[in-house]
N, C-alpha and C positions, 0 to 999 in steps of 0.2 A: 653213656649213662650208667653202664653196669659196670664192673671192675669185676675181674679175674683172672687167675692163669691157673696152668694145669699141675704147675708145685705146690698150691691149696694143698691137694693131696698127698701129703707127706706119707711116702713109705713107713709105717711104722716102723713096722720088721724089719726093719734096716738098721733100725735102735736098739732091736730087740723088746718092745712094746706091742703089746697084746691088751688094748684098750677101748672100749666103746667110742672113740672122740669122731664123730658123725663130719671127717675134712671131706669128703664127698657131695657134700650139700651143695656146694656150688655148679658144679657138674652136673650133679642131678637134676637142677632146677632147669638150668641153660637146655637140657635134653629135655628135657618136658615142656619148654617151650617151644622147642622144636616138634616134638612127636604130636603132642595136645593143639597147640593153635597155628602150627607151622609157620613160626614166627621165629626168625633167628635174629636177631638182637645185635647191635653193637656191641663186641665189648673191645674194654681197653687192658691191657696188661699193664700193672704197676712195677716200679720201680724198688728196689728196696730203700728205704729210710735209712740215715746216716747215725756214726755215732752222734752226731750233735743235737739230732733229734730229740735223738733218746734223751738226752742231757738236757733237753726243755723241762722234763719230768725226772727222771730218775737220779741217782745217786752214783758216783763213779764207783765206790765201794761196792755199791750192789751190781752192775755191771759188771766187776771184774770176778763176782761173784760165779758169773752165770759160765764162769769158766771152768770150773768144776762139777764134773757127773754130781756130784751128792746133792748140788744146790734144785738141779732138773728132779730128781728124784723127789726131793722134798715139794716142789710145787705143782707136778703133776701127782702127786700122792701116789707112785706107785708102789705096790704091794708084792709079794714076792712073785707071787702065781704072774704078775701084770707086766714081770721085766725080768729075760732072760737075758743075761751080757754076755751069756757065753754063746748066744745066736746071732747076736749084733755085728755086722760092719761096718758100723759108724758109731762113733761116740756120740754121745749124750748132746756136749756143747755145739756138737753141730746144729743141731735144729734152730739154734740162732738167727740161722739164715732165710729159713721157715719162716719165723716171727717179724724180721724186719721188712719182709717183702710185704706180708699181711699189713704190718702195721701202713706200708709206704699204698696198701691198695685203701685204708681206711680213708689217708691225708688226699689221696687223688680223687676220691668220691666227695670229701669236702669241696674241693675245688670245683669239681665239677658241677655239684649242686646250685653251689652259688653262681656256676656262671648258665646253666640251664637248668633253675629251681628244684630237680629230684636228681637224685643218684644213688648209687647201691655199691657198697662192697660185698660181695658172694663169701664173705668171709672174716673175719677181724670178731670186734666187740669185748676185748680184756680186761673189763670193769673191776675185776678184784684185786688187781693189778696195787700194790703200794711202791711211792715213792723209793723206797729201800726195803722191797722185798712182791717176791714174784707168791703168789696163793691162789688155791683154785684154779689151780693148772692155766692160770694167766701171768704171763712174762713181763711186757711190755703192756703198760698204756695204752694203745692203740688210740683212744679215744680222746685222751687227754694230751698226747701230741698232737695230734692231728689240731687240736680246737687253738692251742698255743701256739703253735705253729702260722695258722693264718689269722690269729691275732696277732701276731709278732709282725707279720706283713702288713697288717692294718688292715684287711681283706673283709674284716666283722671286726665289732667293736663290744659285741655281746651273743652269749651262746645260751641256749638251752639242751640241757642230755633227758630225755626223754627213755626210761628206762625199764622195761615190761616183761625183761628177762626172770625167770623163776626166783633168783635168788636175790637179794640186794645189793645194786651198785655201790657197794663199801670204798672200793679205790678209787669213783671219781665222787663219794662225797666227803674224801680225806683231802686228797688231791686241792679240790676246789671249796676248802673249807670258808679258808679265807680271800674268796677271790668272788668280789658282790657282780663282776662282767658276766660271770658263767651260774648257770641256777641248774639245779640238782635236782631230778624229778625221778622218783623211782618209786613203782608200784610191786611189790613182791609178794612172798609168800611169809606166813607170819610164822608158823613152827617151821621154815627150813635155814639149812645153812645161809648166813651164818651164823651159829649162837648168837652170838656178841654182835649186833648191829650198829655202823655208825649214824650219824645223823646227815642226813640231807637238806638241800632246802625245803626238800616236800618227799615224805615217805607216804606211802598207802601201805599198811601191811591188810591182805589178806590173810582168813584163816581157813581150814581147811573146811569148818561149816558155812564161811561167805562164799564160796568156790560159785553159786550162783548168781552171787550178785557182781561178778569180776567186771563186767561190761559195765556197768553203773558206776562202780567205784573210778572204774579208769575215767569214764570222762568226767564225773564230779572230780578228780583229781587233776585232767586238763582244762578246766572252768579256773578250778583255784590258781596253779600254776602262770596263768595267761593272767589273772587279775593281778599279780603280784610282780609278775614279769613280764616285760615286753623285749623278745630276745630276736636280733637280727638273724639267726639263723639256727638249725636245729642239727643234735645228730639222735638218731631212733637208735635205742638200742634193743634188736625185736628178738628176743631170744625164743625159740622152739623149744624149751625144756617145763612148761609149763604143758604140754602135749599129753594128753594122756598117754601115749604109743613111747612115751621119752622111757629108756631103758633105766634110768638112774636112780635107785633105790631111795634117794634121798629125797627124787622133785614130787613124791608120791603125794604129796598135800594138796595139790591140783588137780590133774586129772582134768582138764579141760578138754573138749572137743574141738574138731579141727574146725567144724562152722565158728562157735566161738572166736578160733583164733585166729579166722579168716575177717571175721568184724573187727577184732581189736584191731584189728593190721590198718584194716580199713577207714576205721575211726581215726587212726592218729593220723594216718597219710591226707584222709579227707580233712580234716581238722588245719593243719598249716596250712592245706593248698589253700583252701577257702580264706586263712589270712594273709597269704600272700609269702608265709617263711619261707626260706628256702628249705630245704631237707635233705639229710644224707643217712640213709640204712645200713647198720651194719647188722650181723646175722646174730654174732654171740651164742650163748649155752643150747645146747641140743645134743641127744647123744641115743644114737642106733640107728638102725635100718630104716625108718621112718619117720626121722623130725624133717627131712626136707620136703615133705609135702607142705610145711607151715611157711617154710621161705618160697616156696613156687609160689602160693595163693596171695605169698606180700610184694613179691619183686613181679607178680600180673596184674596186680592193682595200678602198683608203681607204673608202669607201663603205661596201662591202659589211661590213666588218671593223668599222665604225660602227653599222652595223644599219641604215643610211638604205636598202640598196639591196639587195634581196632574190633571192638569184640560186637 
């Protein structure tokens, strides 16, 4: 039911990248279910995703893009201070391989969900992701292969993206603009990135003076959601960057507490079981020492709420 492996954790400094990007998250969480309820958990190692995959979503042009350091540089925003080349043993375009495995842990937690209603990727969630072009340090779709992919199979016939990450799912409500099978639900923050917001099937912006009333908004926005759509399966996109403890100067509009984000977690896992969706988690935006305490407290629910994990 879990997905992961231990390349999650990509050597930065192998790139020569000096970057808050919190790829330990999944590690962390799996060791704390170990330490905390000494519970060790299946997990499954994924595969990496093909180019063809890829090519369900993205553009060849932009792909052969990603063959070039400059294009990496450009969509992880790094700054001079954040990217030393002259300490790198590996180039830029290698992290490719990074990305496709991620993405191929996103497609295997769908499958999984659907065949025992919950699953988790320890990892993935690339929402900012455009069809011809990588931003917010997201490459690859993850999300929106993975949903086309077992549409293509016939596997679901209709998706829901449920999407609670700090910032706004811009690139799967580009993605899925025009595609009435797949609904767009994204609750974010109102003053942060990205300036320019696209439009979704269902936006909630918070502001940084609703920052109380987040709980309320999200489920008044899983009511609407569910009225308007009735979708064979979900993927959760739970990002830890709405954390207070999240290092990133920009998620500052939030500030939420980990109780908080222990219910939001709660609320939308409870929410499908109860209608019977299936669900698949991926982790998405988080960044420092301390956003994995948000993904433990989602992937112990998940569990426990699965019956794997007996509290």
């Amino acid at each position: 039911m879990l997905i992961h492996s231990a390349a999650y954790n990509t050597n930065l400094a192998a790139f020569g990248i000096d970057k808050p990007f919190a790829l330990d998250r999944g590690a962390q969480v799996l060791k704390a279910l170990q330490e905390r309820d000494g519970h060790r958990p299946a997990v499954l190692s994924p595969d990496p995703i093909s180019a063809a995959h890829a090519l369900m979503v993205h553009s060849n042009e932009y792909l052969d893009s990603l063959k070039n350091a400059d294009t990496w540089i450009k969509i992880l925003e790094l700054k001079d201070e954040e990217y030393r080349p002259e300490l790198a043993t590996r180039e830029l375009p290698e992290l490719l391989d990074d990305i496709l495995l991620k993405c191929g842990g996103t497609l295997l937690a769908c499958e999984l969900a659907l065949k025992f209603d919950m699953a988790a990727n320890l990892g993935g969630g690339y929402h900012h992701a455009f069809p011809g072009e990588g931003r917010g340090y997201c490459v690859l779709h993850d999300i929106a292969i993975a949903i086309r992919s077992i549409k293509r199979r016939r596997m679901i016939s209709s998706a829901m993206i449920v999407d609670v990450d700090f910032h706004q799912g811009d690139g799967s409500a580009v993605i899925f603009k025009n595609d009435p099978s797949v609904f767009t639900f994204s609750i974010h923050s109102k003053e942060g990135w990205p300036e320019e917001k696209q439009q979704s099937d269902l936006d909630v912006e918070v502001s940084e003076a609703e920052s109380h009333l987040y709980l309320e908004k999200l489920a008044e926005g899983l009511e609407e959601a569910l009225d308007q759509f009735e979708p064979d399966f979900v993927l959760y996109v739970a990002g830890s960057d709405p954390y207070e403890k999240d290092v990133l100067p920009g998620t500052r509009f939030m500030n939420l507490s980990l109780d908080t984000l222990r219910k939001r977690d709660q609320l939308v896992i409870d929410y499908f079981a109860e209608e019977g969706v299936p669900l698949a988690m991926v982790f998405a935006g988080g960044y420092g020492p301390d956003v994995w305490e948000v993904h433990y407290n989602a992937v112990r629910h998940l569990l426990d709420r699965s019956g794997e994990l007996v509290t």
